[in-house]
KOLMI-686921 format. One record per residue: residue number from 0; residue in three letters; y, x, z of N, C-alpha, C, CB in turn. Coordinates in Angstrom, 3 decimals, padded with zeros to 6 digits. Glycine has a CB too. Layout:
BEGIN
SITE  num  residuo        ny        nx        nz       cay       cax       caz        cy        cx        cz       cby       cbx       cbz
SITE  NUM      ALA         Y         X         Z         Y         X         Z         Y         X         Z         Y         X         Z
...
// end
This chain:
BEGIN
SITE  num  residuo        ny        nx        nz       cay       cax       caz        cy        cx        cz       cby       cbx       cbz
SITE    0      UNK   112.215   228.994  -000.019   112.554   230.370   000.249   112.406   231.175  -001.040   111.668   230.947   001.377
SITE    1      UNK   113.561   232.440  -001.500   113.462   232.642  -002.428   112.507   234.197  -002.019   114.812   232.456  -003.154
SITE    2      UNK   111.919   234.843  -002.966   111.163   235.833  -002.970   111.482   236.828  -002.101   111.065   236.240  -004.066
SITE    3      UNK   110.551   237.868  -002.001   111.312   238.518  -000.960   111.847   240.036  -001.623   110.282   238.686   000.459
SITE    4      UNK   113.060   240.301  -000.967   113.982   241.280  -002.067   112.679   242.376  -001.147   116.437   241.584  -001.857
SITE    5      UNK   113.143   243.723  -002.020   113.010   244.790  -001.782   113.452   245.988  -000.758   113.166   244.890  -002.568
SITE    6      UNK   114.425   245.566  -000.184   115.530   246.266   000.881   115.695   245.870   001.901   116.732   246.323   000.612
SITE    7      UNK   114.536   245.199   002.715   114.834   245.005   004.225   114.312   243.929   004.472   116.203   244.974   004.703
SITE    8      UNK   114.383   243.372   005.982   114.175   242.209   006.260   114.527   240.762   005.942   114.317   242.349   007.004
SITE    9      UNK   114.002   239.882   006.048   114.993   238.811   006.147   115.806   238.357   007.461   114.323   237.735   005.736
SITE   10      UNK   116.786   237.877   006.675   118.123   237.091   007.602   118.053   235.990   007.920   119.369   236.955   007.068
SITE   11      UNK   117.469   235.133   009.433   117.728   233.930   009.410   119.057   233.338   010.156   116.626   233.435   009.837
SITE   12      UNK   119.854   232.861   009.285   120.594   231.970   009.426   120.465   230.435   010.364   120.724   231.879   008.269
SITE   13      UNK   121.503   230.219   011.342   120.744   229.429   012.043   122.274   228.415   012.395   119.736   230.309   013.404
SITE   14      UNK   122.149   227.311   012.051   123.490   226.254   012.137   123.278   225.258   011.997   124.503   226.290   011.353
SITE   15      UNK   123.568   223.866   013.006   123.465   222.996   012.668   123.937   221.930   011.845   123.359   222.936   013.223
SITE   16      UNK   124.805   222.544   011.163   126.106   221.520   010.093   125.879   222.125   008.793   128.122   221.738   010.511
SITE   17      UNK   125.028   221.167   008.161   124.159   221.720   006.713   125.202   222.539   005.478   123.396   220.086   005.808
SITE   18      UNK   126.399   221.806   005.537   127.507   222.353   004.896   127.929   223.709   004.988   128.443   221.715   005.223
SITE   19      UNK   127.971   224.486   006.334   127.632   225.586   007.023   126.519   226.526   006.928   127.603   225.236   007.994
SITE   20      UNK   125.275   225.981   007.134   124.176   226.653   007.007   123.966   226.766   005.112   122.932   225.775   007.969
SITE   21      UNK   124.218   225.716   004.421   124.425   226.142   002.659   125.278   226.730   002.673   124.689   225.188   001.510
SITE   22      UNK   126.423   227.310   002.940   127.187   227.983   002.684   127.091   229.544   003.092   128.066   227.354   003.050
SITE   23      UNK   126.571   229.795   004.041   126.530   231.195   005.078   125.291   231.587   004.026   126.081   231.005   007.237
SITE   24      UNK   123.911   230.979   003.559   122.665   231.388   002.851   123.152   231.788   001.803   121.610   230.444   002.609
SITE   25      UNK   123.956   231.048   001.254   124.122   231.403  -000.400   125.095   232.697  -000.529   124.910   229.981  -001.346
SITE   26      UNK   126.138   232.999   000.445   126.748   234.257   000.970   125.711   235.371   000.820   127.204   234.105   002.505
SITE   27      UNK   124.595   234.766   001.059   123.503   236.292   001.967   122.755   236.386   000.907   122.295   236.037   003.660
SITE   28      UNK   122.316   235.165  -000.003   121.269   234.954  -000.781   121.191   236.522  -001.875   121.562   233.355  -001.596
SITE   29      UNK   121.854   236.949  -002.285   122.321   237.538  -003.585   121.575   239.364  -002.737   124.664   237.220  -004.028
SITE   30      UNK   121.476   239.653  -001.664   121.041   240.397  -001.343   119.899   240.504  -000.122   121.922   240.858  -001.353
SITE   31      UNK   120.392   239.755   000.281   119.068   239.596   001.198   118.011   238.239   001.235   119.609   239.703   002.647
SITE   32      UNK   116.911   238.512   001.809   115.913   237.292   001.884   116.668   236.210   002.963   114.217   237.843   002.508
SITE   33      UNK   116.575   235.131   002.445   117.479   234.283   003.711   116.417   233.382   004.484   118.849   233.099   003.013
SITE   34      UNK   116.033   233.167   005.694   115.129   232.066   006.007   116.472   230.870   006.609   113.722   232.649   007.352
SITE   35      UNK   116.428   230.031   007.218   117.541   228.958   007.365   116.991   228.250   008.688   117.703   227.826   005.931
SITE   36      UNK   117.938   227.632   010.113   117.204   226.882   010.847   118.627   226.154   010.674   116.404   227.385   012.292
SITE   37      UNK   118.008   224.879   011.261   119.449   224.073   011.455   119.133   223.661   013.274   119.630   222.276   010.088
SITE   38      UNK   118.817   224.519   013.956   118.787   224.591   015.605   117.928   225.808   016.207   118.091   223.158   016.230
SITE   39      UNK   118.419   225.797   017.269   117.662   227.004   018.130   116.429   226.696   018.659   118.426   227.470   019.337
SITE   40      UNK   116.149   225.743   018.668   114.675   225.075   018.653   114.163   226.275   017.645   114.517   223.185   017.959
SITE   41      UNK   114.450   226.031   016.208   113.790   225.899   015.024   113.827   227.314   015.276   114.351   225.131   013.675
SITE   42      UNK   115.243   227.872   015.263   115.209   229.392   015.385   114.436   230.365   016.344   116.389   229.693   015.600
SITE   43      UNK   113.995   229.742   017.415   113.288   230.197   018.080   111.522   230.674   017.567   113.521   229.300   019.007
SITE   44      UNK   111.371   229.361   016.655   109.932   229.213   016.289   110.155   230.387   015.123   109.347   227.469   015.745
SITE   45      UNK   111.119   230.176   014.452   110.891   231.199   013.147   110.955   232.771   013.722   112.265   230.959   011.849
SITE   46      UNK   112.025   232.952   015.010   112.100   234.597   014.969   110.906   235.146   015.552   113.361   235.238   015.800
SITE   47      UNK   109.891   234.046   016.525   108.465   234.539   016.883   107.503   234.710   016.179   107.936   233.942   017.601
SITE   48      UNK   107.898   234.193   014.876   106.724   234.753   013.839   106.941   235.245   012.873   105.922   234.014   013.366
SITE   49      UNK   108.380   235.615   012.631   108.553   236.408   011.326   109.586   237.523   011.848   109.181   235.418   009.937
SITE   50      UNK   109.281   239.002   011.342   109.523   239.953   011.478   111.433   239.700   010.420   108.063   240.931   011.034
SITE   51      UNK   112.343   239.613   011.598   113.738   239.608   011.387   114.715   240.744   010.814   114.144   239.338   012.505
SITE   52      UNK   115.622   241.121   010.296   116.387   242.076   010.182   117.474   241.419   010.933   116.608   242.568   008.812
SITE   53      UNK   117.674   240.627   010.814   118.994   239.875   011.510   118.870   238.372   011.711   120.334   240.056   010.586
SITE   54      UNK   119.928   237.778   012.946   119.745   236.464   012.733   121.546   235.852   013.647   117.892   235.924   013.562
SITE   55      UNK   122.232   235.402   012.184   123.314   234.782   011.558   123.476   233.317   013.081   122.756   234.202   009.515
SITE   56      UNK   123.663   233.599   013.981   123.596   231.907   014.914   124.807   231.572   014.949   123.049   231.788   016.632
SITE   57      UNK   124.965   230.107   015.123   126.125   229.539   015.126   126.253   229.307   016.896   126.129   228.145   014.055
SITE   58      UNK   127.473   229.178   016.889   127.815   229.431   018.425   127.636   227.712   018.793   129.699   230.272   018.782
SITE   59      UNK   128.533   226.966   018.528   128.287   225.822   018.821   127.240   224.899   017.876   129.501   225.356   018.932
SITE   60      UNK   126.412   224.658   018.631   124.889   223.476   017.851   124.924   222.325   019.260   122.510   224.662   017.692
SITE   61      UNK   124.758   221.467   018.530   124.121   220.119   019.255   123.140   219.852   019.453   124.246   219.157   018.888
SITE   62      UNK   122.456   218.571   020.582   121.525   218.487   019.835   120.188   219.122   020.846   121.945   219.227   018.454
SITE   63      UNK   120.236   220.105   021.962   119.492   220.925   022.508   119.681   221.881   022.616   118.715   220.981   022.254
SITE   64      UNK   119.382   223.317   021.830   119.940   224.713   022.774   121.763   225.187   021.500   117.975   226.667   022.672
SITE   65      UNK   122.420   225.555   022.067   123.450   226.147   021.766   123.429   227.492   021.279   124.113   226.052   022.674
SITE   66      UNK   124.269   228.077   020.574   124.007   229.547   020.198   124.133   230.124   021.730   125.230   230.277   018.961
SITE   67      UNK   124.285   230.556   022.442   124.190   231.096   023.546   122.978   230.909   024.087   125.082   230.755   024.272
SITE   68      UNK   122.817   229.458   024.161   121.421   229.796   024.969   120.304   229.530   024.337   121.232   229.092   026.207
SITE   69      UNK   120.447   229.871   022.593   119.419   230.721   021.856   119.306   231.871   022.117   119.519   230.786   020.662
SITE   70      UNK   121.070   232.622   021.829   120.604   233.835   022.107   119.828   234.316   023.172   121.435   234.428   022.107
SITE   71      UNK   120.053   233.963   024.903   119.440   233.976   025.970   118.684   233.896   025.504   119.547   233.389   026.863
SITE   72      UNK   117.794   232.753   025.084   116.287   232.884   024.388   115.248   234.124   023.895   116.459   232.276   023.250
SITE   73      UNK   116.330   234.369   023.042   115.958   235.717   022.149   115.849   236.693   022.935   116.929   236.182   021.091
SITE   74      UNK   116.959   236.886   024.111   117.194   238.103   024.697   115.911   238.377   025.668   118.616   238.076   025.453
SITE   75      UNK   115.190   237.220   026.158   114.292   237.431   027.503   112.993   237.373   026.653   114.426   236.118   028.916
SITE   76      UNK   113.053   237.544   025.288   111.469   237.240   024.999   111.086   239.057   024.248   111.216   235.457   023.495
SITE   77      UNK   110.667   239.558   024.511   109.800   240.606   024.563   110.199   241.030   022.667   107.920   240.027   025.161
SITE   78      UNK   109.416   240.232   021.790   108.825   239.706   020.594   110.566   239.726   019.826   107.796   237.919   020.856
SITE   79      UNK   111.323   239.001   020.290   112.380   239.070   019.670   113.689   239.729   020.260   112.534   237.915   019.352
SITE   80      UNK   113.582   240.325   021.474   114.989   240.848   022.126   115.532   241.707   021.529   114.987   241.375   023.357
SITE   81      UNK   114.782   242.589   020.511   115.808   243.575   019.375   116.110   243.146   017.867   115.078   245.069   019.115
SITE   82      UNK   116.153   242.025   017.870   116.897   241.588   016.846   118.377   241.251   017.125   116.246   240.517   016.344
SITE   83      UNK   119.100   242.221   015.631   120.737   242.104   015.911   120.595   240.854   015.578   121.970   243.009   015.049
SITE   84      UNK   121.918   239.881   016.596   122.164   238.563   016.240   123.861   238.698   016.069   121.545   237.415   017.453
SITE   85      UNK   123.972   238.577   014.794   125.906   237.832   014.744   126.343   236.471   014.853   126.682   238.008   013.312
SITE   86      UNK   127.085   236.801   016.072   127.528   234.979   015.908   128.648   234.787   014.972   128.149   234.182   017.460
SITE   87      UNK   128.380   233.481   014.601   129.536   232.759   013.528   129.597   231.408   014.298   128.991   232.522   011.619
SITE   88      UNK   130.953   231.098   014.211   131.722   229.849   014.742   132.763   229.454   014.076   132.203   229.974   015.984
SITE   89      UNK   132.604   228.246   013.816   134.208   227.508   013.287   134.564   226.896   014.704   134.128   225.986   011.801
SITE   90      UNK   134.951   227.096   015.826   135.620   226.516   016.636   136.629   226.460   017.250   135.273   226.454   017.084
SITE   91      UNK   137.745   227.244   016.093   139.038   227.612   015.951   138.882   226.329   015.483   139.651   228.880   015.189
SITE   92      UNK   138.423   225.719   014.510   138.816   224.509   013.671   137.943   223.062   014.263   138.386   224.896   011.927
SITE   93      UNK   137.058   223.176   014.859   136.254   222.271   015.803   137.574   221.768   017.211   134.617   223.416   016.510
SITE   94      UNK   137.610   222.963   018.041   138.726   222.638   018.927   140.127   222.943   019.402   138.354   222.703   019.636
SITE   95      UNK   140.613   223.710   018.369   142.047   224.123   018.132   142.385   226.175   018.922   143.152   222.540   019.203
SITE   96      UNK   141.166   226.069   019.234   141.306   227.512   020.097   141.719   228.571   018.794   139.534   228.074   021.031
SITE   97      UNK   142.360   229.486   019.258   142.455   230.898   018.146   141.870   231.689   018.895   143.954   231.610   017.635
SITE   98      UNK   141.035   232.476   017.993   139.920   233.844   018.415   140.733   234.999   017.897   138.151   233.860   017.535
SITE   99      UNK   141.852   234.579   017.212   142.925   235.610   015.955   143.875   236.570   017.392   144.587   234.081   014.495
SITE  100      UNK   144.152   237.463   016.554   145.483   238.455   017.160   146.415   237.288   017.950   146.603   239.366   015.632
SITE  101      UNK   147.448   237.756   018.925   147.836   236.851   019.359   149.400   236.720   018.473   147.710   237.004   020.881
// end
């Protein structure tokens, strides 16, 4: 983990496809503190003990909980239900769906 900036919280980033999760951190790195999970397991443990500004989930994870039912997670726990969460998904390119204009 790199130091912690001056301007806010940290961002954890949370994806299970390492290619993904290096890529989305190093996006964020340059201004914000980045923490990293590669599951909602993990993400779960980190947003209960570290004070969040945001947290980056990937919609589809394997493996055990899914971005959804991290977020659910997040949403029913007291400790973390006001943290903004943005989802990010490649599953335009995972299963051919478009999320685009029609």
């Amino acid at each position: 983990m790199k130091k912690t900036h001056d301007h806010g919280l940290a961002i954890l980033v949370v994806d299970d496809d390492p290619e993904e999760l290096t890529t989305t951190c190093d996006a964020l790195r340059s201004q914000h503190e980045v923490l990293s999970a590669s599951s909602g397991q993990d993400a779960l443990r980190i947003a209960r003990k570290t004070r969040l500004g945001a947290i980056v989930l990937d919609v589809m994870m394997t493996g055990g909980l899914d971005g959804f039912s991290t977020f659910n997670a997040l949403q029913h726990d007291p400790n973390t239900q006001r943290i903004p969460v943005i989802f990010l998904t490649s599953v335009n390119q995972a299963t051919g769906l478009s999320f685009g204009a029609g």
